[in-house]
C-alpha positions in Angstrom: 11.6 -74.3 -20.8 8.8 -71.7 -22.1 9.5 -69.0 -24.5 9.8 -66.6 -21.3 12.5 -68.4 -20.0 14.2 -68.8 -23.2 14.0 -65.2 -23.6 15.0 -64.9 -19.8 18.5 -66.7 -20.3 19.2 -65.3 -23.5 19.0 -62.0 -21.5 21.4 -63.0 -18.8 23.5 -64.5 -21.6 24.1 -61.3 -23.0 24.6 -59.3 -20.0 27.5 -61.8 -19.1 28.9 -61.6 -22.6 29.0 -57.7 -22.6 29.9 -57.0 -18.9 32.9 -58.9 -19.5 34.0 -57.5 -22.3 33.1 -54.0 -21.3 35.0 -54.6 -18.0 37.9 -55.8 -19.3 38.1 -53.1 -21.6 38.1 -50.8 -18.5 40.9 -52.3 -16.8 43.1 -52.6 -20.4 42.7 -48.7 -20.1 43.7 -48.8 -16.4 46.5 -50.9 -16.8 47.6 -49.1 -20.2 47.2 -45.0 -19.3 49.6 -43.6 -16.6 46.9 -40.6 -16.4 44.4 -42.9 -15.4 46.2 -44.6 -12.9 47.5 -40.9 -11.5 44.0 -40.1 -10.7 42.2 -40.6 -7.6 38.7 -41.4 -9.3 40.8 -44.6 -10.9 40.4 -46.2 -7.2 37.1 -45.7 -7.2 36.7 -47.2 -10.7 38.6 -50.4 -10.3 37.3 -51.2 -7.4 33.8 -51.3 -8.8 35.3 -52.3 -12.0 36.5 -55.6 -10.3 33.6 -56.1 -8.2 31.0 -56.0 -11.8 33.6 -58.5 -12.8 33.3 -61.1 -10.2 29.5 -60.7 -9.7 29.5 -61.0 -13.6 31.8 -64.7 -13.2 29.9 -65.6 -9.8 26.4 -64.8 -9.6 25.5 -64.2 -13.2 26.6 -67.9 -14.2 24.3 -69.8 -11.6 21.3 -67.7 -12.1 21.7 -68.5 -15.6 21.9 -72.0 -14.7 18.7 -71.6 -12.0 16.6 -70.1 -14.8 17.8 -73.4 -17.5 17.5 -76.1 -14.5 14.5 -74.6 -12.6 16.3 -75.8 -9.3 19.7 -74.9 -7.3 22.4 -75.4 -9.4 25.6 -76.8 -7.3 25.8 -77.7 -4.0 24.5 -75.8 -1.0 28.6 -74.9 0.0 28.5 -73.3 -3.4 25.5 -71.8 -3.2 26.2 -69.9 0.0 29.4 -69.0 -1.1 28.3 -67.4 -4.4 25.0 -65.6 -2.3 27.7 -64.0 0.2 29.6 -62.7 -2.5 26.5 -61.4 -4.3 25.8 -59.6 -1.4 29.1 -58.4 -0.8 29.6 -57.1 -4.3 26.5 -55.5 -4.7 26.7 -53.7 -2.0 30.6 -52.4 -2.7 29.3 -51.5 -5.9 26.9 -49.1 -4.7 29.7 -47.6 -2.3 31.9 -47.1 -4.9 29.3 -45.1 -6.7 28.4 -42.9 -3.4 32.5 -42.5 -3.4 32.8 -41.7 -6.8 30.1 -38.6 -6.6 32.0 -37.7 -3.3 35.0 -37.8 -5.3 32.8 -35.0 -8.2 31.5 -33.4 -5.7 34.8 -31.8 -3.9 36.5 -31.8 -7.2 33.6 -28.9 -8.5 32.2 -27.5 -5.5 35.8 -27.4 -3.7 38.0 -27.1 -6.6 41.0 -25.1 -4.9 41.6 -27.7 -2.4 40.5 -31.0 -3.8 44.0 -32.4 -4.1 44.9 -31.7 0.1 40.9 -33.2 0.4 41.3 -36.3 -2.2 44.4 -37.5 -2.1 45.5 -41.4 -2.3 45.2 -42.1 1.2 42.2 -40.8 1.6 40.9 -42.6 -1.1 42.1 -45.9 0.5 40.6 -44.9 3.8 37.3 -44.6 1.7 37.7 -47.8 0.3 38.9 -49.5 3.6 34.9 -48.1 4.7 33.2 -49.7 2.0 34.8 -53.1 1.9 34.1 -53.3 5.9 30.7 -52.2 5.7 30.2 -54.6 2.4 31.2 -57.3 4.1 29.6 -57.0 7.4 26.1 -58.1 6.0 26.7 -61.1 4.4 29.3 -62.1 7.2 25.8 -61.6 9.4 23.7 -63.6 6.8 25.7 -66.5 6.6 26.2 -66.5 10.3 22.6 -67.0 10.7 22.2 -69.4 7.6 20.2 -66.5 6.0 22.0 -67.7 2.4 20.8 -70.1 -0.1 19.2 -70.2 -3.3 15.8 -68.6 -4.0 13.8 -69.7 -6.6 11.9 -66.3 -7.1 15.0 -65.1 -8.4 16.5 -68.1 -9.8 20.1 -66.8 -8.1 22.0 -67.6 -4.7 21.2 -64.7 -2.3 19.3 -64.0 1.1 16.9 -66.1 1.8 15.2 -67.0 4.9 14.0 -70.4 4.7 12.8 -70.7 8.3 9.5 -69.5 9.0 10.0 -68.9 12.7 13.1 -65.9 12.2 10.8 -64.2 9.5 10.4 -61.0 11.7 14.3 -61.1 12.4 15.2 -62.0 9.0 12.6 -59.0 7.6 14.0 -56.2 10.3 17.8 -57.5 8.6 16.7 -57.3 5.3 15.5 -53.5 5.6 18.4 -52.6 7.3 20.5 -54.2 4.7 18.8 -52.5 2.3 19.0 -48.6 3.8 22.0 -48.9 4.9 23.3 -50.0 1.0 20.6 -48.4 -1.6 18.8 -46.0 0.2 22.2 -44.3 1.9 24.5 -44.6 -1.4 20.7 -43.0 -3.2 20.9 -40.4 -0.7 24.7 -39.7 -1.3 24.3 -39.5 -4.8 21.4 -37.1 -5.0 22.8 -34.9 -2.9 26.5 -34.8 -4.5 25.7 -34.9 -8.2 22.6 -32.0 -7.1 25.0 -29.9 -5.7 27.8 -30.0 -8.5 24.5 -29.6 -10.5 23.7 -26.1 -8.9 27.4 -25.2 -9.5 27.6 -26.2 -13.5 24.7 -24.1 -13.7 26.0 -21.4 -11.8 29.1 -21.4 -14.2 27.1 -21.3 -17.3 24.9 -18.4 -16.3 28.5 -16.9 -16.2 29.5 -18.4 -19.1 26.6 -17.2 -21.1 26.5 -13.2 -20.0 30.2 -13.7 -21.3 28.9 -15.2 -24.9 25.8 -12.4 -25.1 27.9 -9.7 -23.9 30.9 -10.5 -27.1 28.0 -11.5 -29.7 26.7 -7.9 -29.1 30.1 -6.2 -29.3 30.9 -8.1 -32.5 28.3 -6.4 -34.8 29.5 -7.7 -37.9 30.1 -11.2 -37.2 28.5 -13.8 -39.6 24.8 -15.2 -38.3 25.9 -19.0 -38.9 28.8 -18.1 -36.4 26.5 -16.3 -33.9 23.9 -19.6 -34.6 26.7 -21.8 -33.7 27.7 -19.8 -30.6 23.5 -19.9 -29.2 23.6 -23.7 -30.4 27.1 -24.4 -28.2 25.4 -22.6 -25.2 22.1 -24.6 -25.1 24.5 -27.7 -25.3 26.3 -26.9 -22.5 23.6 -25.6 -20.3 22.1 -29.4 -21.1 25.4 -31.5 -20.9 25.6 -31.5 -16.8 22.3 -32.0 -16.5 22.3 -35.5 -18.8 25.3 -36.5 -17.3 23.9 -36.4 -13.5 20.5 -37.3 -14.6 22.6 -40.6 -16.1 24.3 -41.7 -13.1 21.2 -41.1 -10.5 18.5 -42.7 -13.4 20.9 -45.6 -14.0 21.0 -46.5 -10.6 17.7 -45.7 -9.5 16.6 -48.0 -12.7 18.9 -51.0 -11.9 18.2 -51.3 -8.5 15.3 -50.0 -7.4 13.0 -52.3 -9.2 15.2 -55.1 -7.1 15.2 -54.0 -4.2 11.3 -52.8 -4.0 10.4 -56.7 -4.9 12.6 -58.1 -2.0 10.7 -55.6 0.7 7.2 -56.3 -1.2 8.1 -60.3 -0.8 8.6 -59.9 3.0 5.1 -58.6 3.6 3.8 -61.1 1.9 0.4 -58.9 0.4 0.6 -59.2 -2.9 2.0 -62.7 -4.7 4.8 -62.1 -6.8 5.4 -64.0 -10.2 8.8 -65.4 -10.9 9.2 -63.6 -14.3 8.9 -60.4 -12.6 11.7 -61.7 -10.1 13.9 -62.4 -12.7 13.7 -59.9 -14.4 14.2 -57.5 -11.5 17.2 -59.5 -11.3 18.4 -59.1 -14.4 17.7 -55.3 -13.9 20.2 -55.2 -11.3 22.6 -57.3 -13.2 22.4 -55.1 -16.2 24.2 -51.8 -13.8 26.8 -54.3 -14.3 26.8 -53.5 -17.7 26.1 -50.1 -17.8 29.0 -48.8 -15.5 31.7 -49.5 -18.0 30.1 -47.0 -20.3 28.7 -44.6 -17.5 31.5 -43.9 -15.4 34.7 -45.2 -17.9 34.7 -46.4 -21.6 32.5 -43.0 -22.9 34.9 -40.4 -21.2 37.3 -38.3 -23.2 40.3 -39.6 -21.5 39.3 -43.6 -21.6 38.5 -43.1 -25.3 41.6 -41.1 -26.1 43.3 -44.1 -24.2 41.7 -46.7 -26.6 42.5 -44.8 -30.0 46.4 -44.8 -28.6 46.0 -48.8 -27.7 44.3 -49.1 -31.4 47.1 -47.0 -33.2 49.7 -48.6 -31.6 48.3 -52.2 -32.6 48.0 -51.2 -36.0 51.7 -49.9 -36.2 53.0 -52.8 -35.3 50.8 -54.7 -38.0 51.9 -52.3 -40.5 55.4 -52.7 -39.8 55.5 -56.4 -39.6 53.7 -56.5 -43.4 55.9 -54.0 -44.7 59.0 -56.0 -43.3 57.6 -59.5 -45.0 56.8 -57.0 -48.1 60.5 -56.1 -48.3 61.6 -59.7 -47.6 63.7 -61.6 -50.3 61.4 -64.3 -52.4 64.2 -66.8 -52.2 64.9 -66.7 -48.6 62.6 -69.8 -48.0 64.2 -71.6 -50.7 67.7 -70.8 -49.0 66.3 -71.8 -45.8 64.6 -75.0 -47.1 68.1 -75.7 -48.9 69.9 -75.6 -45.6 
């Protein structure tokens, strides 16, 4: 192994290590906070909570493994199985993100009647849509023996290795990808841009509000009108980082990915395997980043955490206080008996 491939696998072994953890940490809160399970969004969000998990336990592992051995790792009945369900999962992912902005979208721009919109069932019917449409391409691809390991990538994932179904295998491959990036892109810009022009909307409103009392109030203190002017510039500027997060995240993650596998079907310009790998890696690392985007940095999963912590280090208190107050002969009256 070179340095680059040293470097390479230290990569993926860290993306595996904080995925899992970050994940995990996702579905503690889940499983802990009543609120979060109330919610609608929470389908949304273990769904493509469990999906970052088993790509991070499937696919992650034998790329790691491809990049060490330089060859297929496992059999071929392994192989195809782990490249459906990268397929699978990485599609599903995407969905879940085009539901969750669906999801913003009604909730801002609809507020009034989100909850006769969004409701559980409907969220399951959204879900239902995405695990059918997930599944329907690698169900084709395997049919078709479009599955195997490909060494460009070092992972388990479409790959054509018969020369004569290239056209076919090329006209599948761009479907597969507009009908999973390019339409769950679409979705997002268009749901996060509109709850954009809304936020907006309500902080012009907000801010007339703010000038209009800072004028009346004459002898208030300057470091409290500062403070006000500061507190306006942050919230005009806190939608805007949040949406430009979730679309620059994904667009980031994938696009990179998915731009090499169309460039790699024409065939005009050669493509290294570092770049592939680390394109790869690229889309692993949404993986990671979802946790934080959509779950651990929210008010509500980090209140949820500090509750978890607090309650942990109750107990600990309590069980030191109760050996603290514990008799120092009871183990010799124990030892006696």
């Amino acid at each position: 192994m070179n340095i680059w491939e040293v470097t390479l696998a230290f990569v993926v072994v860290v993306l595996m290590l904080v995925s899992l953890l970050s994940n995990v940490l996702v579905l503690i809160c889940f499983l802990y906070s009543a609120d979060i399970r109330k919610q609608v969004p929470g389908l949304f969000i273990l769904n493509l909570t469990f999906c970052n998990l088993l790509m991070t336990v499937s696919s992650m592992p034998l790329t790691l493994a491809g990049i060490i051995y330089e060859r297929q790792p496992g059999g071929d009945e392994v192989c195809h199985v782990v490249g459906f369900l990268e397929t699978f999962l990485t599609t599903n992912s995407m969905l879940s993100m085009a539901a969750l902005s669906i999801d913003r979208w009604i909730a801002v721009v609809f507020p009034l009647s989100y909850h006769s919109k969004m409701r559980y069932r409907d969220a399951a019917l959204i879900l239902s849509y995405t695990w059918l449409h997930s599944v329907s391409f690698p169900i084709v691809a395997s049919s078709l023996s479009w599955v195997g390991f490909h060494h460009l990538y070092a992972s388990c994932t479409l790959y054509n290795k018969r020369p004569e179904e290239r056209t076919q295998f090329m006209i599948f491959t761009g479907v597969f990808h507009t009908l999973s990036f390019l339409l769950s892109l679409v979705v997002l810009c268009f749901t996060y841009l509109k709850v954009l022009k809304v936020a907006r909307f309500h902080c012009k409103r907000i801010d007339v509000i703010t000038m209009q009392t800072l004028v009346l109030l004459v002898d208030i203190h300057p470091s409290v009108r500062e403070r006000c002017l500061e507190e306006q510039k942050r919230r005009r500027q806190r939608a805007t980082k949040k949406i430009s997060t979730f679309i620059g995240t994904f667009i980031l993650c994938f696009a990179p990915y998915v731009i090499t596998r169309l460039i790699e079907l024409s065939s005009v310009v050669p493509i290294s395997s570092h770049w592939g790998i680390i394109s790869k890696c690229l889309a692993y690392s949404k993986v990671v980043s979802d946790p934080f985007v959509y779950s651990l940095l929210r008010h509500q999963y980090k209140k949820t955490w500090k509750d978890i912590i607090n309650r942990i280090l109750k107990r600990s208190t309590i069980n030191t206080s109760a050996l603290a107050s514990e008799p120092p002969n009871c183990n010799i009256l124990q030892l006696n008996e």
